[in-house]
C-alpha positions in Angstrom: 0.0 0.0 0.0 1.3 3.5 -0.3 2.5 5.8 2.1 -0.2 8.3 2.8 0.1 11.5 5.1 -2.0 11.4 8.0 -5.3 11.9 6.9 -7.6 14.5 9.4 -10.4 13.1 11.2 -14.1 13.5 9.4 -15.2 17.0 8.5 -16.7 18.8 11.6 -20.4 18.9 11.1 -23.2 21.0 11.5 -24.8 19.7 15.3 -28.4 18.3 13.7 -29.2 14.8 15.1 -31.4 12.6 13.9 -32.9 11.9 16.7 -33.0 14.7 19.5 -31.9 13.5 23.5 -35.0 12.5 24.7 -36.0 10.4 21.8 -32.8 8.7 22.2 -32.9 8.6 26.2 -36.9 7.3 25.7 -36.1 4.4 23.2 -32.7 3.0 25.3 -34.8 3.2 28.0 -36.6 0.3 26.5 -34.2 -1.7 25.0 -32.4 -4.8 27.2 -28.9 -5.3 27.0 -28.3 -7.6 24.2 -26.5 -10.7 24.7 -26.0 -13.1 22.0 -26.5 -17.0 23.1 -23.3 -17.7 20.9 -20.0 -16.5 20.6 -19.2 -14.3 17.4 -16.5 -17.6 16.0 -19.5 -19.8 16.7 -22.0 -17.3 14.3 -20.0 -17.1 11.5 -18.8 -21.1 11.7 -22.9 -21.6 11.6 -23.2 -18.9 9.1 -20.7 -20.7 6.3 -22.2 -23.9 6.8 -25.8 -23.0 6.3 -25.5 -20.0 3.6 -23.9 -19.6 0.8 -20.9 -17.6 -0.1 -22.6 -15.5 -2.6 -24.5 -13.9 0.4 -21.8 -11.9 1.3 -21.0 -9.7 4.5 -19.7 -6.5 5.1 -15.9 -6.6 6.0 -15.7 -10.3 5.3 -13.5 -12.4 6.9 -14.1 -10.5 9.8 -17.7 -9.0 10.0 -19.4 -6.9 12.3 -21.6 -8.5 14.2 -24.1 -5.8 15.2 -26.5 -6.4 17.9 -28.8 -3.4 17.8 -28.8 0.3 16.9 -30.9 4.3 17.3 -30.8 6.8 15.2 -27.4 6.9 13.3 -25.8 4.5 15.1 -25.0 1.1 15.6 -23.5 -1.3 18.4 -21.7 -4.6 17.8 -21.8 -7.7 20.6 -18.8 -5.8 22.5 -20.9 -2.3 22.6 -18.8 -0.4 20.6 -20.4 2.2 18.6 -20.1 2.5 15.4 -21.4 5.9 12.9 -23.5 4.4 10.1 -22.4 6.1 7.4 -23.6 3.1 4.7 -26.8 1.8 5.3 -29.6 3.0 2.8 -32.8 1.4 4.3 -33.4 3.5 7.6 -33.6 6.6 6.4 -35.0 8.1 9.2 -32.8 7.0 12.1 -32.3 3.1 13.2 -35.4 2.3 15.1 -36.9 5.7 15.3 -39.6 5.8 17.9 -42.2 7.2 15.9 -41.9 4.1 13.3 -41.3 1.2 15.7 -44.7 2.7 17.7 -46.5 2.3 14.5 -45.7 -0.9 13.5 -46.1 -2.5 17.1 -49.9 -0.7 17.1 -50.8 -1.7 13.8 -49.6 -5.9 14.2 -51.5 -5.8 17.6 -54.5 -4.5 15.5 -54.5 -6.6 12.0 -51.6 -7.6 9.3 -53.6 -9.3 6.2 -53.2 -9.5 2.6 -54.1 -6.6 0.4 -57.4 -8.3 -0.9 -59.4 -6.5 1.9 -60.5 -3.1 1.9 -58.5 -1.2 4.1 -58.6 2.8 4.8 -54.7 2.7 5.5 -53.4 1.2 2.6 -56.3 3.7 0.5 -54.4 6.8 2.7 -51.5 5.6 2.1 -51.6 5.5 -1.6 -52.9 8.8 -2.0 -50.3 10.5 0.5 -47.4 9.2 -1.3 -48.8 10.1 -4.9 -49.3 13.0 -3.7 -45.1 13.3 -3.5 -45.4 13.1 -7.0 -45.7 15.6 -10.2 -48.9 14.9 -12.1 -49.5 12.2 -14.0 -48.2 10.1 -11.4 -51.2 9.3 -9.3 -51.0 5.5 -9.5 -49.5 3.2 -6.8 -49.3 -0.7 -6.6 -47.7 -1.8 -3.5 -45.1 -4.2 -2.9 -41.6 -5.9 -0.8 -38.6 -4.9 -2.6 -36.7 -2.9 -5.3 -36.2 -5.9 -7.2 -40.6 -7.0 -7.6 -40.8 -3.2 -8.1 -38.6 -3.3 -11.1 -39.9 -6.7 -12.5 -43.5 -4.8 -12.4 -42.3 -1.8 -14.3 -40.5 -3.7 -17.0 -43.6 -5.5 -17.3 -46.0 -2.5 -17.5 -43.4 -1.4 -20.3 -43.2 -4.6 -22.3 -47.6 -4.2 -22.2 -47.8 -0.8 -23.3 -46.0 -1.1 -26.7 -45.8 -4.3 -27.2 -42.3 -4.8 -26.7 -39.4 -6.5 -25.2 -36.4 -4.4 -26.1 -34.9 -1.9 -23.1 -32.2 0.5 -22.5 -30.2 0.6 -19.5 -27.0 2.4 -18.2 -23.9 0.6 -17.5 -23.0 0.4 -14.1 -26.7 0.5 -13.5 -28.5 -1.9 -10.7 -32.2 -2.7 -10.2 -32.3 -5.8 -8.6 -31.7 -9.5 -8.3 -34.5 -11.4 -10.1 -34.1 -12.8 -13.9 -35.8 -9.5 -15.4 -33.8 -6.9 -13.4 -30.8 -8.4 -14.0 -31.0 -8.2 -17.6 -31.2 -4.4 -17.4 -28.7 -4.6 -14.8 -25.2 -3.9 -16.3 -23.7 -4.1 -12.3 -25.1 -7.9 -12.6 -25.0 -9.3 -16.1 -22.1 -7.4 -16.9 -20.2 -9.1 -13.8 -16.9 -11.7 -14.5 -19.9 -14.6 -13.4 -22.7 -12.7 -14.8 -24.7 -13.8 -17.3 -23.6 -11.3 -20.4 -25.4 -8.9 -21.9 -28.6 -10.3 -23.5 -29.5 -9.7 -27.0 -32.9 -7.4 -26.4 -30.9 -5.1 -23.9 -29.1 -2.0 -25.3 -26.8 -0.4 -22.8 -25.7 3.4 -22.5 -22.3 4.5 -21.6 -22.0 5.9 -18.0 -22.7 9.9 -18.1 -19.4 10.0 -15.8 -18.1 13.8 -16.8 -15.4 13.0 -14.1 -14.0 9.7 -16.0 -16.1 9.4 -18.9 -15.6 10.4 -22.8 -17.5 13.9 -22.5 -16.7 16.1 -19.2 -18.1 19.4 -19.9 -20.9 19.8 -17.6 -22.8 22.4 -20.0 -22.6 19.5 -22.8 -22.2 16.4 -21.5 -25.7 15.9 -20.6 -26.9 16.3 -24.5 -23.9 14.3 -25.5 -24.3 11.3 -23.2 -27.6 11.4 -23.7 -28.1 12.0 -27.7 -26.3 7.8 -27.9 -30.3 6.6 -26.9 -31.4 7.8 -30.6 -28.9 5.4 -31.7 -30.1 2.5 -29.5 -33.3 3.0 -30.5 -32.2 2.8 -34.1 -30.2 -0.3 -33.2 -33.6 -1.8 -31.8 -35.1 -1.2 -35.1 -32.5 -2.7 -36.7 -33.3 -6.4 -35.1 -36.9 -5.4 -36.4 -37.9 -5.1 -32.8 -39.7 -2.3 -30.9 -38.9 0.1 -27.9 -40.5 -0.9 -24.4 -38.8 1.1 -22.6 -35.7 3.1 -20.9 -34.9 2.1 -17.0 -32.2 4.3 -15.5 -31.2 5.2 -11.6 -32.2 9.4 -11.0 -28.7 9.2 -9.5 -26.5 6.1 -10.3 -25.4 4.5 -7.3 -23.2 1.5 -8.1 -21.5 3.4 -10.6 -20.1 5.2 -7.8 -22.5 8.0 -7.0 -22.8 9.7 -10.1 -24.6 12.6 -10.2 -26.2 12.9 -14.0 -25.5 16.0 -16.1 -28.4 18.7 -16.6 -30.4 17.5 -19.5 -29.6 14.0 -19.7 -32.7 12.4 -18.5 -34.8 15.0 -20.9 -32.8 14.2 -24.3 -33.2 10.4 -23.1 -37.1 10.4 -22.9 -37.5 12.2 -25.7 -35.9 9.5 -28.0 -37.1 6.8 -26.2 -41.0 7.7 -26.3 -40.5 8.8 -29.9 -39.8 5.5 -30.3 -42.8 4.2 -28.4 -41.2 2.9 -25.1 -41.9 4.0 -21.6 -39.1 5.5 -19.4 -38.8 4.2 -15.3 -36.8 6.3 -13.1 -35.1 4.1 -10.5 -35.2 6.3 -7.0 -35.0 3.3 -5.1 -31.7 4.2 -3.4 -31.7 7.8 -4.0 -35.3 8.9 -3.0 -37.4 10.0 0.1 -35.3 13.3 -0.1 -31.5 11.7 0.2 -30.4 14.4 -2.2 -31.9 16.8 -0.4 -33.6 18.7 -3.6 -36.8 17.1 -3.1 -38.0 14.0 -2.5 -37.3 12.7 -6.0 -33.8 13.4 -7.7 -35.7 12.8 -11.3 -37.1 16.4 -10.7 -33.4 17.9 -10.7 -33.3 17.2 -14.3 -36.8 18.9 -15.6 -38.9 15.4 -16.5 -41.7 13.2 -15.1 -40.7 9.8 -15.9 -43.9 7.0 -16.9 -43.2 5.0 -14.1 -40.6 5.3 -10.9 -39.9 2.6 -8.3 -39.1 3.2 -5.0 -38.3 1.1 -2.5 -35.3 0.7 0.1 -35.8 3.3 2.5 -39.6 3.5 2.0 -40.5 1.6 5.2 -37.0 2.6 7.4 -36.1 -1.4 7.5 -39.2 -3.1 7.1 -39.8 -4.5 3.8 -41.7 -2.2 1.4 -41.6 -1.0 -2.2 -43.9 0.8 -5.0 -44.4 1.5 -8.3 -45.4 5.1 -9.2 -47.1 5.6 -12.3 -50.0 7.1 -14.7 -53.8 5.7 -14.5 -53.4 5.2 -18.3 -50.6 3.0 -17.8 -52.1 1.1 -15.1 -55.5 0.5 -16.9 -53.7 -0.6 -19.9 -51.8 -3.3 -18.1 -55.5 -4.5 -16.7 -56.7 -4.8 -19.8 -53.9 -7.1 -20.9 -52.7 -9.4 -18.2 -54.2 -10.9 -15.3 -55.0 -9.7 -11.8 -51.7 -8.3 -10.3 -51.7 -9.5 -6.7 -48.9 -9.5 -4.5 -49.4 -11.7 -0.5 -47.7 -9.1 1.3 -47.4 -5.7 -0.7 -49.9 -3.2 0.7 -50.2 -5.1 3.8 -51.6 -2.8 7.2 -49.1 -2.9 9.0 -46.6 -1.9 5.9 -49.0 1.0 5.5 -48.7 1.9 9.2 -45.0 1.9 8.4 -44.8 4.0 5.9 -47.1 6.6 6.5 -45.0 7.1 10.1 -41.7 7.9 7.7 -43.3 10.0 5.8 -44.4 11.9 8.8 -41.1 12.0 10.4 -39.7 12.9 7.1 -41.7 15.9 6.8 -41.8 16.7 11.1 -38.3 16.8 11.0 -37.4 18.5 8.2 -34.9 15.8 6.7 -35.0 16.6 3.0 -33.9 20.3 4.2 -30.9 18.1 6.9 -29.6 16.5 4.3 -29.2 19.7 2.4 -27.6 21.1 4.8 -25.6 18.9 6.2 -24.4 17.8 3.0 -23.6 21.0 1.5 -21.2 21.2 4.6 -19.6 17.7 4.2 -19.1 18.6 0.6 -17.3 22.0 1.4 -15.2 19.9 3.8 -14.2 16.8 1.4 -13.3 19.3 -1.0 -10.9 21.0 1.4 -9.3 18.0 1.6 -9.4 17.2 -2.4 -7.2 20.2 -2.3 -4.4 18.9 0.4 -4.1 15.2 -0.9 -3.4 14.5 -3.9 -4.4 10.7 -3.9 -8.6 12.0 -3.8 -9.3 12.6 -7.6 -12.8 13.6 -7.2 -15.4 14.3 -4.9 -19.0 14.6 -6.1 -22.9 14.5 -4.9 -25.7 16.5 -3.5 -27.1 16.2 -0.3 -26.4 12.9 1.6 -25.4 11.0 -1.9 -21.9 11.6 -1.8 -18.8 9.8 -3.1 -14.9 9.9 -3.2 -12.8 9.0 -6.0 -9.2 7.5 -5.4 -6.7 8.1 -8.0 -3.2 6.7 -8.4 -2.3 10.6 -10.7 -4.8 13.1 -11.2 -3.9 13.6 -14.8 -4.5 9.8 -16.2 -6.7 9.5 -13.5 -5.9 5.6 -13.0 -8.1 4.6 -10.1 -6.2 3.6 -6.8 -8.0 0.7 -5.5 -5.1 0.0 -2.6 -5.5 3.8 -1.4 -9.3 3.5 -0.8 -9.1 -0.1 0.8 -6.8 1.4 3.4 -9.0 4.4 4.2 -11.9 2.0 4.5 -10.3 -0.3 7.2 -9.2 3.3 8.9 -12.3 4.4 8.8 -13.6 1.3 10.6 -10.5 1.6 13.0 -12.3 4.9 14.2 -15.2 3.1 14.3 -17.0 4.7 11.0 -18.7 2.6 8.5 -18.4 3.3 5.1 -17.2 1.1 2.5 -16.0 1.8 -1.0 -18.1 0.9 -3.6 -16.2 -1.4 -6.1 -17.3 0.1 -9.1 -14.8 -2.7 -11.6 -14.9 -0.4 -14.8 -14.9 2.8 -13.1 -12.4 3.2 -10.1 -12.5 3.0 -6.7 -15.3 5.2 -4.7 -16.1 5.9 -0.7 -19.8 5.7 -0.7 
């Protein structure tokens, strides 16, 4: 590894906690001590022998083993604490008060499928649409990113007939046979399956790595190569269905995309027929801290968006956003859509308590804040060490690019590895993002 000056401790930021005293005082109050029955070697022994490799674990071969958590931390079997600085599910503070409560009064109450009537999952649906720019007053409900994305490819392939997409390389949307195929981050991995024929892929709008870097142009040059897919569609004598593309593209290490992208996307894509799906599933719920959904930064309303993640703070939840028109075409075409759990009441109860500490605490305008500080910082540093090539985001989507020389701008995998296990040292979570093609990124 190379020798590296020592690096300051984290920026000094703004005093705004996710939780205030009391909360935090209120909610320990009720927590026991926790004390695993078995010893941390005897876990991960049981661990290994009963699931698989391919399920991996943070900071494998030694993981954390974390017991509990509040607000933005987290405590391991020892009771260390530890600042969360990479989970993306509880947006709102681990086990905020406010959301536990509502879960634990809603399961006392009643948890059934969605095939009832039921006023909270009615509420629900119109509070979050409501979020949303008009058209998008639709909602179907249900578990994760990845059933969310399956849905919306589907919704796409009915509405023009089709089965062609484009996606972005580096782009993820999930796990299952569908999203994979329009997920460059799977198919396009060493053991992945390859690109399939009916997928056309876009080059990452990186203006920090990529062919075009002028932020004024980049957007209309990245973006102007989806006329040319399209073409290429037409060329296999097949049809558009659609465009699926991350508002912010996380796995390709927190790329932020260049004004007008997303608009001179769209615009070939639905002159070609398709649909376009904004993925916010990592990036909504006001991450950014422009909104509550990063597609607005770049002047469009998408067909359909999926959301998901931190939707229900940890519990399982995820949606598709999109028009009526949309939604009574796919009716009309397939059978019922039912999903066992999606919708359920105590999901709704869920949900409808983050969105109400979202807006009660003001967190789209925190992570504003707080990230327009955190920015300033890293880019003080940017300036003093030479090994930080970039440093790039908006709000609480932030990244840090290693470089082995700023002018070929080589990536510098062994320099980011080391400030990851230092940054654990201090006890701060926060690993890079392996981003293969692209470099090396602090998430």
């Amino acid at each position: 590894l190379p020798n590296l000056p020592n690096l300051p401790n984290l920026p000094n930021l703004p005093n705004l906690p996710i939780f205030t005293p009391q909360q935090i005082a209120r909610l320990s109050s009720n927590i026991a001590e926790v004390k695993p029955h078995l010893s941390k070697a005897e876990i991960y022994e049981m661990r290994k022998k009963h699931v698989p490799e391919a399920c991996i674990l943070f900071y494998d071969p030694s993981p954390l083993q974390i017991v509990r958590a509040k607000g933005q931390y987290m405590y391991d079997e020892q009771g260390n604490e530890y600042l969360d600085c990479i989970n993306n599910v509880c947006h709102v503070g681990h086990c905020h008060p406010d959301v536990v409560k509502a879960g634990q009064r809603q399961m006392a109450i009643l948890n059934t499928n969605s095939r009832y009537l039921s006023e909270l999952n009615a509420t629900y649906a119109q509070r979050l649409a409501g979020t949303f720019p008009a058209p998008l007053d639709t909602v179907i409900f249900m578990n994760s990113g990845s059933e969310a994305t399956e849905l919306a490819l589907e919704l796409c392939r009915v509405w023009n007939d089709a089965l062609d997409f484009i996606c972005v390389d580096s782009g993820y949307h999930g796990h299952t046979r569908s999203a994979i195929t329009v997920s460059n981050y799977k198919y396009g991995h060493p053991r992945g399956i390859g690109q399939p024929q009916h997928i056309q892929q876009m080059d990452l709008p990186d203006t920090y790595r990529g062919e075009y870097r002028e932020q004024d142009k980049a957007g209309q040059q990245y973006g102007d190569q989806a006329n040319q897919l399209v073409e290429n569609i037409h060329k296999r004598g097949a049809r558009v269905a659609g465009f699926i593309g991350e508002s912010a593209l996380s796995c390709g290490g927190q790329i932020i995309l260049p004004p007008g992208y997303l608009q001179t996307v769209f615009k070939a894509v639905r002159g070609a027929g398709g649909l376009c799906i904004a993925d916010e599933v990592q990036v909504g719920f006001g991450r950014c801290g422009t909104g509550m959904w990063v597609f607005e930064t770049q002047g469009v309303i998408p067909d359909i968006v999926t959301i998901g993640k931190p939707m229900g703070n940890g519990h399982p939840m995820s949606a598709v956003i999109t028009t009526a028109a949309i939604a009574a075409k796919y009716t009309a075409n397939r059978p019922e859509y039912f999903n066992t759990y999606g919708g359920n009441p105590v999901s709704m109860a869920v949900g409808m308590a983050v969105l109400d500490v979202i807006q009660k605490e003001g967190l789209v305008q925190h992570a504003k804040r707080t990230g327009d500080k955190f920015l300033v910082e890293l880019e003080q540093l940017e300036k003093k060490h030479m090994c930080i090539g970039d440093v790039r985001g908006m709000g609480l989507f932030l990244g840090i690019e290693f470089v082995l020389d700023r002018e070929s701008r080589d990536p510098d995998e062994n320099t980011a590895v080391l400030i990851k296990k230092e940054m654990l040292r201090n006890k701060v979570c926060a690993p890079p993002q392996n981003n293969r093609q692209h470099g090396r990124t602090i998430q």
